[in-house]
C-alpha positions in Angstrom: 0.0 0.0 0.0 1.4 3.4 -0.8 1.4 6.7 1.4 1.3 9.8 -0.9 0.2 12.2 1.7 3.2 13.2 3.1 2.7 16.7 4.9 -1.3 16.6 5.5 -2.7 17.7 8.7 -2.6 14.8 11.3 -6.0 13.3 12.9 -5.2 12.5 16.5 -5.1 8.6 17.3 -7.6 6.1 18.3 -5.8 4.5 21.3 -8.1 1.6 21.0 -7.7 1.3 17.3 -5.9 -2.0 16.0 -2.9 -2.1 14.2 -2.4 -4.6 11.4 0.8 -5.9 10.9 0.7 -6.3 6.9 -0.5 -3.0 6.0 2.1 -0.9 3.6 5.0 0.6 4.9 6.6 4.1 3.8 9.9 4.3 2.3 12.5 7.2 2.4 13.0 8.4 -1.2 15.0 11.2 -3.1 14.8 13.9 -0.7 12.0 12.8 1.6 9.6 12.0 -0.9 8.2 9.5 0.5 6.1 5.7 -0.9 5.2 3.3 1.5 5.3 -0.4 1.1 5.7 -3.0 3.8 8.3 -5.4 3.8 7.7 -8.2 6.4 10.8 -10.5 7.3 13.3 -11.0 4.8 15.5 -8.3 6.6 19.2 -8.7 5.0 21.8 -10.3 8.0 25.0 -9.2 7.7 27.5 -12.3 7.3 29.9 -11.2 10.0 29.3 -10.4 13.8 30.3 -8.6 16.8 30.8 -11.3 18.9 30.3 -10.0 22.4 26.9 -9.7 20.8 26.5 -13.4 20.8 24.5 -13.5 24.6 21.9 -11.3 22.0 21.7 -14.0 19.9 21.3 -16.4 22.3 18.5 -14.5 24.1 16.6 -13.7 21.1 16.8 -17.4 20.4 15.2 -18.3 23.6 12.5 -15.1 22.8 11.8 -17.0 20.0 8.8 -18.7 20.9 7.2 -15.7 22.1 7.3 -14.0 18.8 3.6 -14.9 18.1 0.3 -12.8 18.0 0.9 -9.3 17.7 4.1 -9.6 17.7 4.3 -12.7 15.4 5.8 -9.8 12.8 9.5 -9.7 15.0 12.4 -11.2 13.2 14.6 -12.4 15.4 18.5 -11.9 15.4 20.3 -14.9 14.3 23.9 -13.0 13.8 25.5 -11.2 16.6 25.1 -7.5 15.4 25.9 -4.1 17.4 23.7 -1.2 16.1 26.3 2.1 14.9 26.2 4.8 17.9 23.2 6.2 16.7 22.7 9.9 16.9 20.1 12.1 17.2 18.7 14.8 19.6 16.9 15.5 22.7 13.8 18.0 23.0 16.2 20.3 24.5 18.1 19.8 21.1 21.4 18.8 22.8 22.8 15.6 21.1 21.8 12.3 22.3 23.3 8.7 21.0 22.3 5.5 21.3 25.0 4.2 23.6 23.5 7.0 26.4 21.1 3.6 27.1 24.0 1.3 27.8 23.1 -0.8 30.4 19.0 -1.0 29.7 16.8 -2.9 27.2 15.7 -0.2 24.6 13.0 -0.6 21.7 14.2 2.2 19.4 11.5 2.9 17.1 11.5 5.5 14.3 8.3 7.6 13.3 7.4 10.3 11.4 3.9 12.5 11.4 3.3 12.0 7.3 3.6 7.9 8.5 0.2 6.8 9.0 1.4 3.5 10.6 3.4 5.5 12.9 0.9 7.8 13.8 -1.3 4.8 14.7 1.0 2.8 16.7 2.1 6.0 19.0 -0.5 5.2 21.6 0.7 1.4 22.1 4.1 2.9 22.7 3.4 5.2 25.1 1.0 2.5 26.7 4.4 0.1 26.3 6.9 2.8 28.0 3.8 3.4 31.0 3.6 0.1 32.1 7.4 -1.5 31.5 9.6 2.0 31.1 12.0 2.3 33.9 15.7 2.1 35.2 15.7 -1.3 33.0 13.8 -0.2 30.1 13.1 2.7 28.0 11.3 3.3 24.9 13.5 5.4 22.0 10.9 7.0 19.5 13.4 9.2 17.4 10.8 11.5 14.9 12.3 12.1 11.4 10.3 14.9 10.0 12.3 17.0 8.0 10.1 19.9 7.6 8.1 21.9 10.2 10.0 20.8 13.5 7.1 21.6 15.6 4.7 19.8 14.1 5.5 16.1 15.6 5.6 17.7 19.2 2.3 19.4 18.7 0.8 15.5 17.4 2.0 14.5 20.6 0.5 17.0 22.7 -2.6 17.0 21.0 -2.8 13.3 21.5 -2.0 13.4 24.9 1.5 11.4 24.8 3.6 12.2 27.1 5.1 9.6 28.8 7.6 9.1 25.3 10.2 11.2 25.8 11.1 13.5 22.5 13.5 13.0 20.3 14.4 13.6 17.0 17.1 13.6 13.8 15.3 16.2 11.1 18.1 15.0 8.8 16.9 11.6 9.1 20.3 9.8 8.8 19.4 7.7 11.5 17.1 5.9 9.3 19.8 5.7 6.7 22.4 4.4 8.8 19.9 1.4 9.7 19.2 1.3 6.3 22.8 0.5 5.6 22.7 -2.0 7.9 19.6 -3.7 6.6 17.3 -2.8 9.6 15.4 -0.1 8.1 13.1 -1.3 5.3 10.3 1.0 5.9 8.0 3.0 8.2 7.8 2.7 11.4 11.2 0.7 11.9 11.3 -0.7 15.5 14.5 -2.6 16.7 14.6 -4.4 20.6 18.5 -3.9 22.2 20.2 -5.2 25.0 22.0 -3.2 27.3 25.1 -4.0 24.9 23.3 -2.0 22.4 23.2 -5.6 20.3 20.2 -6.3 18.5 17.3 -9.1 20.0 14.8 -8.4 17.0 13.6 -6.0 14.3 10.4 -5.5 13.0 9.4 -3.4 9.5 6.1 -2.2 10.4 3.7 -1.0 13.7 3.4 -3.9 16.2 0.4 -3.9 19.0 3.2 -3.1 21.4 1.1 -2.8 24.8 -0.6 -6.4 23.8 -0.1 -9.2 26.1 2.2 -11.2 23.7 4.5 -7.9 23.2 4.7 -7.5 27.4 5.4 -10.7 27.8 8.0 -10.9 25.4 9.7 -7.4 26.2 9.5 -8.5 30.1 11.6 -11.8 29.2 14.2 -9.8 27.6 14.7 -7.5 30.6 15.5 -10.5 32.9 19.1 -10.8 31.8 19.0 -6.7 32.9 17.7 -7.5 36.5 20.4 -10.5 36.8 23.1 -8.1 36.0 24.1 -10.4 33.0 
């Protein structure tokens, strides 16, 4: 399916509204001009491996059978891979990167206001970071609107999310440097990270992420955290 409404007003979110998981994504084009189209699994593994990301793999392994439901859409890692130090910024615009989580379980997920997808799965986000966000845990929603830079803080205001902190890259290279890596196919891009900042799973598309098959999962993959591991 195809998004060809790329700056239009927002409508505010249904936080009760299901999310399919094989709707079409959006894709980054020539200078932002964007096409959606969904691409569900098939994410490209790169044929090497950091290997003090190997207890990643393992875990994500032992996740595995908890990738069903609405989160049946996860791929999980099967090479040890470190994300790149990621950067972007913080709503007080000072520079944040990824490795500022070392130590916790992060879902970094990227969204942008002209993403219909995104706009629908905010609310299970900020349901996720409510119930499981903490000193072990945080949800990473980096916005990559490139045009009016208020307008993504005034979608979440107006829908009432604030327990997502903001941040943002209006250059959107974060989504290129996943893209690089093969874990950014389309819009939204979600990826789940150990406190190594290795990869567990990805996911091309919105997930029901305050479901009960997505807490459970996400609470499995914080016991490693708790044990200090």
């Amino acid at each position: 399916m195809t998004n060809d409404m790329p700056e239009r007003p927002s409508p505010r979110p249904a936080a009760t509204r299901r999310i399919p998981f094989a709707i079409g994504a959006v894709l980054i084009g020539t200078a932002i001009g964007f096409a959606g189209v969904y691409g569900i699994g098939g994410l490209k593994r790169n044929a090497t491996g950091d290997t003090a990301c190997r207890p990643a793999v393992d875990l994500a392994r032992k996740l595995a059978p908890l990738a069903h439901g609405e989160v049946a859409a996860l791929t999980m890692a099967t090479t040890p891979l470190r994300l790149p130090d990621l950067t972007f910024e913080g709503a007080d615009g000072k520079p944040r990167k990824l490795s500022d989580w070392r130590g916790r379980t992060v879902l970094l997920n990227l969204w942008a206001t002209w993403c219909v997808p995104c706009r629908k799965e905010m609310p299970a986000l900020e349901s996720l970071q409510a119930k499981l966000g903490g000193p072990d845990f945080e949800v990473v929603a980096v916005n990559i609107d490139t045009r009016d830079p208020e307008k993504p803080k005034n979608f979440l205001k107006e829908a009432n999310l604030s327990r997502l902190a903001y941040f943002s890259d209006q250059k959107a290279k974060i989504f290129q440097d996943l893209k690089g890596i093969g874990r950014a196919l389309g819009m939204p891009t979600s990826v789940l990270l150990d406190g190594r900042g290795c990869e567990i799973a990805t996911i091309a598309g919105p997930a029901e992420w305050d479901s009960e098959d997505a807490i459970k999962l996400i609470t499995a993959a914080l016991k490693p955290v708790a044990a200090g591991l």
